[in-house]
mmCIF file of the N, C-alpha and C atoms, coordinates in Angstrom:
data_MODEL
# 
_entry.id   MODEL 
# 
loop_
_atom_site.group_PDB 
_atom_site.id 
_atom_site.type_symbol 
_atom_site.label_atom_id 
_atom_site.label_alt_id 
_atom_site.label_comp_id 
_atom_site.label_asym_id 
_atom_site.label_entity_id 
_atom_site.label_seq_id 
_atom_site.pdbx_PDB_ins_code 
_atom_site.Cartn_x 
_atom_site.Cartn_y 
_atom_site.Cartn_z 
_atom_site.occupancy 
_atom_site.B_iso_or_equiv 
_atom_site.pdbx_formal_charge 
_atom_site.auth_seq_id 
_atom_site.auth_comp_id 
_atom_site.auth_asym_id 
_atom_site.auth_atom_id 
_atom_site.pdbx_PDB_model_num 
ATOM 1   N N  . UNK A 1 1  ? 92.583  64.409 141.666 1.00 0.00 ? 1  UNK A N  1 
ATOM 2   C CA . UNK A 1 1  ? 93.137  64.347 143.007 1.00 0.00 ? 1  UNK A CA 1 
ATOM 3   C C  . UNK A 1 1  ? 92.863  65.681 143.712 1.00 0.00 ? 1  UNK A C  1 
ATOM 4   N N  . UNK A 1 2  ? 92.324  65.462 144.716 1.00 0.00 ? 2  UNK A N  1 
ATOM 5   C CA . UNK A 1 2  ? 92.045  66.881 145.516 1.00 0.00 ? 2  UNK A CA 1 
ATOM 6   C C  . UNK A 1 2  ? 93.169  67.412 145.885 1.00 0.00 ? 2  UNK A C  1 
ATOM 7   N N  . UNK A 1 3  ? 93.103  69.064 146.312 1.00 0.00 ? 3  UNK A N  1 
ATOM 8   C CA . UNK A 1 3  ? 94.294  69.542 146.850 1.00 0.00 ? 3  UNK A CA 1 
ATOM 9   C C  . UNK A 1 3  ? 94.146  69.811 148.503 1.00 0.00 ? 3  UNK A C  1 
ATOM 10  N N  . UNK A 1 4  ? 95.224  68.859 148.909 1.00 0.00 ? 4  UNK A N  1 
ATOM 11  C CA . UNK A 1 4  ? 95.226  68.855 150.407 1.00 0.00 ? 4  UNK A CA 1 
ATOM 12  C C  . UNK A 1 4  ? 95.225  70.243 150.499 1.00 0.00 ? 4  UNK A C  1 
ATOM 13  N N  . UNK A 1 5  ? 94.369  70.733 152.148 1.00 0.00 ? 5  UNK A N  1 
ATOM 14  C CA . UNK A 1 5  ? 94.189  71.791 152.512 1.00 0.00 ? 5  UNK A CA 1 
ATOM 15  C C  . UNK A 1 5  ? 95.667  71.561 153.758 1.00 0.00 ? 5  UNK A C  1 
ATOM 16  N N  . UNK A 1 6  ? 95.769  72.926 154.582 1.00 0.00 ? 6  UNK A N  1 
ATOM 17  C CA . UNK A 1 6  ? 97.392  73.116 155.415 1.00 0.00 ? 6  UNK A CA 1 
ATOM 18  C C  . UNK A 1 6  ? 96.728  74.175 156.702 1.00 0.00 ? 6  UNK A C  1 
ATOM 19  N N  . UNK A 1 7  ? 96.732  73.864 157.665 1.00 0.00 ? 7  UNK A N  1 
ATOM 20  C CA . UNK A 1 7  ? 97.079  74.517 158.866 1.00 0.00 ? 7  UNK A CA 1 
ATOM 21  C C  . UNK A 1 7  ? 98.099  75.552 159.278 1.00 0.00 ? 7  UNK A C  1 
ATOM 22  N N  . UNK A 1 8  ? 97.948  76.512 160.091 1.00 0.00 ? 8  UNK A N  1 
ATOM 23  C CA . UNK A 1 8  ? 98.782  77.389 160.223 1.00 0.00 ? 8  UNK A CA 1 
ATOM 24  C C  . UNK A 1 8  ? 100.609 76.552 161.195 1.00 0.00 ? 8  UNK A C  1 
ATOM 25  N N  . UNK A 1 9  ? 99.813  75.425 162.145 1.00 0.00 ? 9  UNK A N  1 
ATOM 26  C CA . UNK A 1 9  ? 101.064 74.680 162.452 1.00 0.00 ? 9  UNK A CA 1 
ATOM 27  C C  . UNK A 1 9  ? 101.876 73.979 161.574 1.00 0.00 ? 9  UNK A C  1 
ATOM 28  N N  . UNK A 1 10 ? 101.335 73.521 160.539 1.00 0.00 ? 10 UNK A N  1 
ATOM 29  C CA . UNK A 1 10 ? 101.783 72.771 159.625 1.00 0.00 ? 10 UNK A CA 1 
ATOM 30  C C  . UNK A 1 10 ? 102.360 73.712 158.342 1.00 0.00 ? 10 UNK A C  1 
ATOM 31  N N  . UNK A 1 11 ? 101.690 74.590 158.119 1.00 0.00 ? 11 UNK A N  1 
ATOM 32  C CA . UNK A 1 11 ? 102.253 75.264 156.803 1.00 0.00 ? 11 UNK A CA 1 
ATOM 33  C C  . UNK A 1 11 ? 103.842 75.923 157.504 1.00 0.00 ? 11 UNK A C  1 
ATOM 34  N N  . UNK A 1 12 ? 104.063 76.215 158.792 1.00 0.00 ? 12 UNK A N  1 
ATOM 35  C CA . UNK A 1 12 ? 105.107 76.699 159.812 1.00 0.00 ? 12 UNK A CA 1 
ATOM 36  C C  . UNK A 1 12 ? 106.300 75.497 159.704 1.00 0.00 ? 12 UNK A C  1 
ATOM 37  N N  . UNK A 1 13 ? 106.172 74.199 160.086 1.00 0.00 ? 13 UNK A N  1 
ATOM 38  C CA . UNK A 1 13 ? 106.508 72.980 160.125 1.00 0.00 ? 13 UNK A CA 1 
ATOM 39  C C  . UNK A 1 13 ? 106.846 72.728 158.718 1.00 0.00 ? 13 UNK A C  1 
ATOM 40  N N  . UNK A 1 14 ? 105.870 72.872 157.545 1.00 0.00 ? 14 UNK A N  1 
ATOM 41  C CA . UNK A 1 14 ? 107.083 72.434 156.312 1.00 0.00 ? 14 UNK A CA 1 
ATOM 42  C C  . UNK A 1 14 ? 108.257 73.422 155.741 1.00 0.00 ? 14 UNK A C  1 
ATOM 43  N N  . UNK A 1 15 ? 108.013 74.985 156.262 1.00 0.00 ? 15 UNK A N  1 
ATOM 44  C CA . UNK A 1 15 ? 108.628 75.788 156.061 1.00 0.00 ? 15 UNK A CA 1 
ATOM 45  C C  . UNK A 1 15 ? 109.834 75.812 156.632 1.00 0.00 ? 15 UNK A C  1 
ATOM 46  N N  . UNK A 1 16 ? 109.994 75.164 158.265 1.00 0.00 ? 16 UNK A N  1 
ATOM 47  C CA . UNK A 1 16 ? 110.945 74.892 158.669 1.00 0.00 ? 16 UNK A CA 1 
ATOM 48  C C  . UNK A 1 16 ? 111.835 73.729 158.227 1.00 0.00 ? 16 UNK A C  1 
ATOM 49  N N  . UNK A 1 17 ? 110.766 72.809 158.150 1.00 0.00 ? 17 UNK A N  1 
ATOM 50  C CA . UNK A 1 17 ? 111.735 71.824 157.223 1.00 0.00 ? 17 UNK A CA 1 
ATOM 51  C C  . UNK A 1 17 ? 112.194 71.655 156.047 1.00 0.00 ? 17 UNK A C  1 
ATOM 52  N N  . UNK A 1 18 ? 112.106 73.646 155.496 1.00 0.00 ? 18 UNK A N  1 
ATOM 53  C CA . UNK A 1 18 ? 113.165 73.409 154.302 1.00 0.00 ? 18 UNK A CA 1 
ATOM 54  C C  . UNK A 1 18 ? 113.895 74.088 154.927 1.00 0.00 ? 18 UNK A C  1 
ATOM 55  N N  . UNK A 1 19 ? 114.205 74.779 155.692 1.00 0.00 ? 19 UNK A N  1 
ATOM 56  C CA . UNK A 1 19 ? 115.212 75.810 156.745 1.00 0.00 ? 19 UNK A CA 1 
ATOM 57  C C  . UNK A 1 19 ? 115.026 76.979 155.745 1.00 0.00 ? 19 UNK A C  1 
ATOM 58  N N  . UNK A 1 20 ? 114.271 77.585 155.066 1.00 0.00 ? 20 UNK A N  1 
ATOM 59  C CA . UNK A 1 20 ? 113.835 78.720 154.498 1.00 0.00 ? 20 UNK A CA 1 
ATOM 60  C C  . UNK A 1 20 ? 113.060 79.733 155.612 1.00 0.00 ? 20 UNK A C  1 
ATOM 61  N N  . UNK A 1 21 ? 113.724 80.903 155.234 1.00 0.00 ? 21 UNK A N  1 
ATOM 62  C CA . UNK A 1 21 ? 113.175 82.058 156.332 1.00 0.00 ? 21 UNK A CA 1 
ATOM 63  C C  . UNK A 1 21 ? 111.951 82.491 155.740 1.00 0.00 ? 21 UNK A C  1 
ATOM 64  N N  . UNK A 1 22 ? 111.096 83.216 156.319 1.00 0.00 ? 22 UNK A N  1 
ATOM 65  C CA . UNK A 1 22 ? 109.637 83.376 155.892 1.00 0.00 ? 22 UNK A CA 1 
ATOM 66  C C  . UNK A 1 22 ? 110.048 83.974 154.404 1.00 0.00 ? 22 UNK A C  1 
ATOM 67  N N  . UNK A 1 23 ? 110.629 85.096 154.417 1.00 0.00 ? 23 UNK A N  1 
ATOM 68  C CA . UNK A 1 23 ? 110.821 85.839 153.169 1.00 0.00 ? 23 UNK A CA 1 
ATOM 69  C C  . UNK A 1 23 ? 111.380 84.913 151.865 1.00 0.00 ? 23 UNK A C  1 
ATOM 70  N N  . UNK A 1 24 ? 112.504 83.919 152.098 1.00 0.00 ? 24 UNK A N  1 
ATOM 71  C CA . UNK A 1 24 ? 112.810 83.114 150.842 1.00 0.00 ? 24 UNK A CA 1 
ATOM 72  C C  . UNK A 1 24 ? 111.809 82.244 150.698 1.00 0.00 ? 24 UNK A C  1 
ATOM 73  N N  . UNK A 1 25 ? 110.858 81.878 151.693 1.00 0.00 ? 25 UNK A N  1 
ATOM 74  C CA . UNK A 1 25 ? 109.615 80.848 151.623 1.00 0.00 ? 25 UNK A CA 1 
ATOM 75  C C  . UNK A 1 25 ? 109.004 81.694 150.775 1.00 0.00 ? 25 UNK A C  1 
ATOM 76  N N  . UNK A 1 26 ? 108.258 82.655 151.292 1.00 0.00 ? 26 UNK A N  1 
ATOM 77  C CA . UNK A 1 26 ? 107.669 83.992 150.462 1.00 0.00 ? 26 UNK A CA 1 
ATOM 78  C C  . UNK A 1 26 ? 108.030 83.659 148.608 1.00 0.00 ? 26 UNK A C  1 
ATOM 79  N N  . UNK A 1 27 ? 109.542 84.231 148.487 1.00 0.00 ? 27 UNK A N  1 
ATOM 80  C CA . UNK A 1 27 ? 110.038 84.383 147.131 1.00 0.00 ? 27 UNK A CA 1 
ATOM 81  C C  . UNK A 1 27 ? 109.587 82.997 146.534 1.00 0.00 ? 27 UNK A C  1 
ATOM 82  N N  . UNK A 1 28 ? 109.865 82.028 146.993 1.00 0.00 ? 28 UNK A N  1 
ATOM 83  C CA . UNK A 1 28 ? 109.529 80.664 146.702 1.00 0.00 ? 28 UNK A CA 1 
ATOM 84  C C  . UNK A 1 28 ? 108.208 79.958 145.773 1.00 0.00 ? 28 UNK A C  1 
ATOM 85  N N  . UNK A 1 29 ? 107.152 80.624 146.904 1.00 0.00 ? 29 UNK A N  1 
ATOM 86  C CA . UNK A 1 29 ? 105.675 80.534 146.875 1.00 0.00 ? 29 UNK A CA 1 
ATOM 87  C C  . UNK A 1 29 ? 105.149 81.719 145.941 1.00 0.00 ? 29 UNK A C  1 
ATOM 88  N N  . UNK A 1 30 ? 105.925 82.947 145.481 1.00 0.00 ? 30 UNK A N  1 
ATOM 89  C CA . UNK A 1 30 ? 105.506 83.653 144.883 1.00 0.00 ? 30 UNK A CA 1 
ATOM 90  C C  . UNK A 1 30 ? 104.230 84.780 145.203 1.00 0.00 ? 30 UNK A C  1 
ATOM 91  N N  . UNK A 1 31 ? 104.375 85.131 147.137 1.00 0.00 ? 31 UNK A N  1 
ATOM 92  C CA . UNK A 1 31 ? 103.843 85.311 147.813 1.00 0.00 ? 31 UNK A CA 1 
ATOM 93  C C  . UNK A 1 31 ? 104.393 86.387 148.522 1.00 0.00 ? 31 UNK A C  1 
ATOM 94  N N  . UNK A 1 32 ? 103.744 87.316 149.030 1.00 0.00 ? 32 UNK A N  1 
ATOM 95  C CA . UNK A 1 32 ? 104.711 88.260 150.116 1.00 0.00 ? 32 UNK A CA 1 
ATOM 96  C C  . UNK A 1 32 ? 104.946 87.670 151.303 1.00 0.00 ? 32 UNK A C  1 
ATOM 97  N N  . UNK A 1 33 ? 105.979 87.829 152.184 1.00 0.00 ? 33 UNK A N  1 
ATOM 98  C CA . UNK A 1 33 ? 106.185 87.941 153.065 1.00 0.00 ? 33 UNK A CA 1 
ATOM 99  C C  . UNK A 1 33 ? 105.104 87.892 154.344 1.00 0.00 ? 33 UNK A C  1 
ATOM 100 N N  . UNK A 1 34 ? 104.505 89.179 154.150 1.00 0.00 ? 34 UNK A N  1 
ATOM 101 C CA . UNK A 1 34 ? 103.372 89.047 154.784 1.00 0.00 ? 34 UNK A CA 1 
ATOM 102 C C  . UNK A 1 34 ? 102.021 87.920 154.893 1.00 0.00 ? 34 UNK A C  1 
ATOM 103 N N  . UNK A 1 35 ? 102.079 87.933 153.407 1.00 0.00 ? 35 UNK A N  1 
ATOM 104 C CA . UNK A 1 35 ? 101.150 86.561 153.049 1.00 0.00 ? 35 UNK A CA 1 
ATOM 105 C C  . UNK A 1 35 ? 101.738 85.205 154.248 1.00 0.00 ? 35 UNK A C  1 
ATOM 106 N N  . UNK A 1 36 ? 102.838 84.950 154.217 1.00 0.00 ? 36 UNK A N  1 
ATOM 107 C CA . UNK A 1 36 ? 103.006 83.848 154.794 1.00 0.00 ? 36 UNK A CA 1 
ATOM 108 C C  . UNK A 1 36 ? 103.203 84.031 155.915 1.00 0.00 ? 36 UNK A C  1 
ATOM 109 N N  . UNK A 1 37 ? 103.213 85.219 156.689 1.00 0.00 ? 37 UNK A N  1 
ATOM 110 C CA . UNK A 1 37 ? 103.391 85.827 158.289 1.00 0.00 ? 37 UNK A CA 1 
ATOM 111 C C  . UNK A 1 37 ? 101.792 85.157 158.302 1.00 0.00 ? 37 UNK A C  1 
ATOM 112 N N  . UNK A 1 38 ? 100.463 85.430 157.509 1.00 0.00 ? 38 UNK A N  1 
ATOM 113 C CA . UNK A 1 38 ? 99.260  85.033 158.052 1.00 0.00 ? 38 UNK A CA 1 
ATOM 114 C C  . UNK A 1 38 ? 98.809  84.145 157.639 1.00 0.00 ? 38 UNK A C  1 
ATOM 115 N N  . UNK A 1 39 ? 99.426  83.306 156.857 1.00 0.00 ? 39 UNK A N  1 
ATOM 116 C CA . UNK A 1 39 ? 99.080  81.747 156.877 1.00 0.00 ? 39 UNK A CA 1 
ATOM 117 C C  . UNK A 1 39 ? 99.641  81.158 158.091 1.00 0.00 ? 39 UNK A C  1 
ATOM 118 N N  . UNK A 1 40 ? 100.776 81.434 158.578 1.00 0.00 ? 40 UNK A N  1 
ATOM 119 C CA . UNK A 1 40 ? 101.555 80.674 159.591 1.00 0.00 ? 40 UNK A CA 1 
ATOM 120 C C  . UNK A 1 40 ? 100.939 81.047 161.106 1.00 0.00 ? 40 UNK A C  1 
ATOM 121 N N  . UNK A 1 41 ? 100.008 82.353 160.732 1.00 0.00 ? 41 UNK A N  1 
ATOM 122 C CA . UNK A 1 41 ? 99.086  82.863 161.886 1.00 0.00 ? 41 UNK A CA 1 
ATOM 123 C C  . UNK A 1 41 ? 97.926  82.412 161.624 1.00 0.00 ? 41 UNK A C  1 
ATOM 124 N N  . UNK A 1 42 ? 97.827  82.171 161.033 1.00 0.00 ? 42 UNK A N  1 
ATOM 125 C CA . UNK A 1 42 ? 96.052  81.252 160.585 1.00 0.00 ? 42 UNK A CA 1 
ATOM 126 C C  . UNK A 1 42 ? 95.167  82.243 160.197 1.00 0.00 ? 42 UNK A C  1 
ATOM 127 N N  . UNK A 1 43 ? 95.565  83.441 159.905 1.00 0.00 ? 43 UNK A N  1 
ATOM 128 C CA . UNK A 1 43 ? 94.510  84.534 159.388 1.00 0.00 ? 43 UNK A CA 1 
ATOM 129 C C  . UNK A 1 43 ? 94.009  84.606 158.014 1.00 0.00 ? 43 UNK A C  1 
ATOM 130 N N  . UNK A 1 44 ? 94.809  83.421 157.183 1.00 0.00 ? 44 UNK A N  1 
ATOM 131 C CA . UNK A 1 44 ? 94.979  83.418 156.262 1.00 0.00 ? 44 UNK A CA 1 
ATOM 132 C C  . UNK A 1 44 ? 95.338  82.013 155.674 1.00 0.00 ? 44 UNK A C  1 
ATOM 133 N N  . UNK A 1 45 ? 94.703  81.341 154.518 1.00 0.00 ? 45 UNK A N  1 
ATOM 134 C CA . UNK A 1 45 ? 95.033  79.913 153.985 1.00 0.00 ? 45 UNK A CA 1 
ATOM 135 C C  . UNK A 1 45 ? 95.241  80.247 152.570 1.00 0.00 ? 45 UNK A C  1 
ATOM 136 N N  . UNK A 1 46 ? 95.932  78.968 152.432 1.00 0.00 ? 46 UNK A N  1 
ATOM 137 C CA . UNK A 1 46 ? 97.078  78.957 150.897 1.00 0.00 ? 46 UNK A CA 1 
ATOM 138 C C  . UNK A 1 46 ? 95.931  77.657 150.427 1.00 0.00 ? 46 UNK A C  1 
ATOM 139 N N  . UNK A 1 47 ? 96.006  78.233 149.062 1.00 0.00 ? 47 UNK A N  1 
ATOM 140 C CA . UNK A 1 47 ? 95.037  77.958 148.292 1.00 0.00 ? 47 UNK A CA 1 
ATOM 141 C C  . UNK A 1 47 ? 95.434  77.276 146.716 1.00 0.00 ? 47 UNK A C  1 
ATOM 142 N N  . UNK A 1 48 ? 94.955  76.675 145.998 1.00 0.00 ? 48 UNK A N  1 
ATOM 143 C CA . UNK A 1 48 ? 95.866  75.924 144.213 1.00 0.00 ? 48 UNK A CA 1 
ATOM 144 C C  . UNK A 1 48 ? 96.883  75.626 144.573 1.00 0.00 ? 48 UNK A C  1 
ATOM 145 N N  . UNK A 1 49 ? 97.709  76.383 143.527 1.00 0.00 ? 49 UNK A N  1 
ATOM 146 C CA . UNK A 1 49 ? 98.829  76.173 143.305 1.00 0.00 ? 49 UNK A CA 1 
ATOM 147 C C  . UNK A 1 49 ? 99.766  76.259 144.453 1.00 0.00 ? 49 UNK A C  1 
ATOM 148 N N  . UNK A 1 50 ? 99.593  77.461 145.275 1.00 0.00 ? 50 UNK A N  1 
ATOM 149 C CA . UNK A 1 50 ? 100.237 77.258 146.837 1.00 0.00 ? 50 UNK A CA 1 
ATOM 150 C C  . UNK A 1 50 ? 99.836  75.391 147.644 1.00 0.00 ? 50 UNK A C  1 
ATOM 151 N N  . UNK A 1 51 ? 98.899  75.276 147.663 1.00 0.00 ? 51 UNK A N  1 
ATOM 152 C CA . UNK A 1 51 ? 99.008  73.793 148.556 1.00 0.00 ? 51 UNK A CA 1 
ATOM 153 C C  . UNK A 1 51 ? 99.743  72.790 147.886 1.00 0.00 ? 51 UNK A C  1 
ATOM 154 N N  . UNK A 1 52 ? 99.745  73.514 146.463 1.00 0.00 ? 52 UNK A N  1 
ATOM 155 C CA . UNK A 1 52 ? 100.384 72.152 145.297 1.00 0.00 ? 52 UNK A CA 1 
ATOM 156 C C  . UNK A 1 52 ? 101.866 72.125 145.981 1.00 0.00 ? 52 UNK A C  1 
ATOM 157 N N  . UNK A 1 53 ? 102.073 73.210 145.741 1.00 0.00 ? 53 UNK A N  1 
ATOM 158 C CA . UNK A 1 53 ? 103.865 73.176 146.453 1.00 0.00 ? 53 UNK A CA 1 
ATOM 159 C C  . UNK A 1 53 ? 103.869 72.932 147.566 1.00 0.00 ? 53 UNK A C  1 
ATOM 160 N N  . UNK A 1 54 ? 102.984 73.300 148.980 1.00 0.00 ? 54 UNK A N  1 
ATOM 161 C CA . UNK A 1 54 ? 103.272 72.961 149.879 1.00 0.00 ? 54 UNK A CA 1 
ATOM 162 C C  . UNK A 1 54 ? 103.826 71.326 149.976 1.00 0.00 ? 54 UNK A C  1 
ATOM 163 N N  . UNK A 1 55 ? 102.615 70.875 149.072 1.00 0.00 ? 55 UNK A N  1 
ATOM 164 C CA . UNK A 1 55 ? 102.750 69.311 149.441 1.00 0.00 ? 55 UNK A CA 1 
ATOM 165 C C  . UNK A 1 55 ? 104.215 68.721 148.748 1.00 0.00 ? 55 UNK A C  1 
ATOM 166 N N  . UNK A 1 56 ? 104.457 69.312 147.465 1.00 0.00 ? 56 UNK A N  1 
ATOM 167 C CA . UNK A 1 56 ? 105.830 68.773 147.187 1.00 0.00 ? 56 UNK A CA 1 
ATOM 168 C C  . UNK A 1 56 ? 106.760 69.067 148.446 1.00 0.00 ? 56 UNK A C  1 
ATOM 169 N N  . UNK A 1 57 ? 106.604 70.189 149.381 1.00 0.00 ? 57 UNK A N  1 
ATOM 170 C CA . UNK A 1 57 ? 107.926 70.072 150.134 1.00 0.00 ? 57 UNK A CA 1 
ATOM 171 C C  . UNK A 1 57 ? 107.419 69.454 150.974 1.00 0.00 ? 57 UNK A C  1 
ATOM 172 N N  . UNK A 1 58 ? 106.447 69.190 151.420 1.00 0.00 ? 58 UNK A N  1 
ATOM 173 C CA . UNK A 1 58 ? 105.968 68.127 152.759 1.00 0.00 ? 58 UNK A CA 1 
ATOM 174 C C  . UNK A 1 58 ? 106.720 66.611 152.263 1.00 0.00 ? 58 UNK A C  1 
ATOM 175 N N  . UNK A 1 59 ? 106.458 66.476 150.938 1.00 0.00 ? 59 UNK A N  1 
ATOM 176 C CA . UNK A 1 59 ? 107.181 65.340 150.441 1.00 0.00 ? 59 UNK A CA 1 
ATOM 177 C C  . UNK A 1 59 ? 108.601 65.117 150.629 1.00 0.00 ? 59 UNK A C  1 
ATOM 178 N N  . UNK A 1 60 ? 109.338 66.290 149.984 1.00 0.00 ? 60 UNK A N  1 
ATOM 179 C CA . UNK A 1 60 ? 110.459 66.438 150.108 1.00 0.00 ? 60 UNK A CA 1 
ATOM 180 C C  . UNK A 1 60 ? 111.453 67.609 150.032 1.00 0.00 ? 60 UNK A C  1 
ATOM 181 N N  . UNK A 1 61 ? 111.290 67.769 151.529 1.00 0.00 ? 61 UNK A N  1 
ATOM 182 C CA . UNK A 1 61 ? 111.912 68.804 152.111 1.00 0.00 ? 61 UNK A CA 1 
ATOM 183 C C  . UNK A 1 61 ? 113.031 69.777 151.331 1.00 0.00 ? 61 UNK A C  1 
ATOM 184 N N  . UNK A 1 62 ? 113.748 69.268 150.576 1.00 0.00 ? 62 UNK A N  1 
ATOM 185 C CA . UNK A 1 62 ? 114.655 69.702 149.681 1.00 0.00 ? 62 UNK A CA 1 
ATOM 186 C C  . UNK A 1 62 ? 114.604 70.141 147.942 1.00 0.00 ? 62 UNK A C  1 
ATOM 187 N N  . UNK A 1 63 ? 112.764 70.021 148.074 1.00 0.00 ? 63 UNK A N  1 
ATOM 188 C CA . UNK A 1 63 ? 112.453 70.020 146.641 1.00 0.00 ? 63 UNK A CA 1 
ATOM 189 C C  . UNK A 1 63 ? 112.935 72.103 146.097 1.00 0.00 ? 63 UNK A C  1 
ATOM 190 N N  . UNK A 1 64 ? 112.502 72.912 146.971 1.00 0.00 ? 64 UNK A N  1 
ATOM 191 C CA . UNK A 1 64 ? 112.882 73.756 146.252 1.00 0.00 ? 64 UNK A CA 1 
ATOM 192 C C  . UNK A 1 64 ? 114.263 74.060 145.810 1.00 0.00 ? 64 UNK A C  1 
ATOM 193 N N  . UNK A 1 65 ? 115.530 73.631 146.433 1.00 0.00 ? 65 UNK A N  1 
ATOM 194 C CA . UNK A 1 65 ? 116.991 73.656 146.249 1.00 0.00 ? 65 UNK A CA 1 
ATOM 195 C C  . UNK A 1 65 ? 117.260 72.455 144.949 1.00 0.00 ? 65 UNK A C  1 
ATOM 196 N N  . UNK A 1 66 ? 116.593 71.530 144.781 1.00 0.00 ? 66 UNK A N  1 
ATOM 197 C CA . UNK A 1 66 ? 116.567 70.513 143.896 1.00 0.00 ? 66 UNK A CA 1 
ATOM 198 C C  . UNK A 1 66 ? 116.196 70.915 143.089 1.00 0.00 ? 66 UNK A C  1 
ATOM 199 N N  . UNK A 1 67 ? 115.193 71.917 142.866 1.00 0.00 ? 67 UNK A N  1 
ATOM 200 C CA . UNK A 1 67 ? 114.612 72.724 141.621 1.00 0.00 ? 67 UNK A CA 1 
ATOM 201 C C  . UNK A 1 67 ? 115.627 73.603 140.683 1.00 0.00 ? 67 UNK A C  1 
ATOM 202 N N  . UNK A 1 68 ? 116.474 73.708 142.018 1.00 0.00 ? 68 UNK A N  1 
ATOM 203 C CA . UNK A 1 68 ? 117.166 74.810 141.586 1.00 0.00 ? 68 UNK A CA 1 
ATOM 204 C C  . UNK A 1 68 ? 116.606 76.283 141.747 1.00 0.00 ? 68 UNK A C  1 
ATOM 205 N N  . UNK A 1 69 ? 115.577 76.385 142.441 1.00 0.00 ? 69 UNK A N  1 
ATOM 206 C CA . UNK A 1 69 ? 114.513 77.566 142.519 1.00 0.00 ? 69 UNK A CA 1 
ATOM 207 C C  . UNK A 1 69 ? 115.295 78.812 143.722 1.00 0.00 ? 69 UNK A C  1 
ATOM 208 N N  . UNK A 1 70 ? 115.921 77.868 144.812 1.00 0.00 ? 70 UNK A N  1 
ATOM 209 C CA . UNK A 1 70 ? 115.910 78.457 146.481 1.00 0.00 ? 70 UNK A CA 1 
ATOM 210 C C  . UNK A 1 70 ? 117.443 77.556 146.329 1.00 0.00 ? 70 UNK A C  1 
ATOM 211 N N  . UNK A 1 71 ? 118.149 79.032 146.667 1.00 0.00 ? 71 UNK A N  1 
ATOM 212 C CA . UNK A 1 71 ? 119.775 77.982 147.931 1.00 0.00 ? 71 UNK A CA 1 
ATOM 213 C C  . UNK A 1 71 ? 119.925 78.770 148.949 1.00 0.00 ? 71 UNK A C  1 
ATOM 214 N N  . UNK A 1 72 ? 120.102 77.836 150.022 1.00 0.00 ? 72 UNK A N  1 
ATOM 215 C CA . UNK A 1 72 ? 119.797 78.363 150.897 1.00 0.00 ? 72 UNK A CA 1 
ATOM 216 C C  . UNK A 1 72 ? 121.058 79.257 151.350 1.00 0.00 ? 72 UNK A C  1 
# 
């Protein structure tokens, strides 16, 4: 199965729809802060294992709190 690729509107859009601030998105993704300031600016794309998760929360918005990973 290929790994869906993510847009800077869209990688913004699932982030909001976990109500995670860039930085707990960040901790989340295992990513700095910054990292996800320039994905969400498009200077920058999320790649493996990052799109893998993206897509679980595109799925379901609540997957990182369900993990037990992120409370918000």
């Amino acid at each position: 199965m290929p790994v869906e690729t993510y847009q800077a509107d869209e990688i913004k859009r699932i982030r909001n729809s976990t109500g995670l601030t860039q930085r707990s998105f960040a901790e989340y993704m295992g990513v700095s802060p910054k990292t996800v300031e320039a994905w969400e600016a498009g200077r920058n794309h999320p790649e493996g294992a990052a799109c893998r998760s993206l897509s679980l929360m595109k799925a379901d918005p609540e997957f990182p709190q369900k993990a037990g990973i992120i409370r918000r």
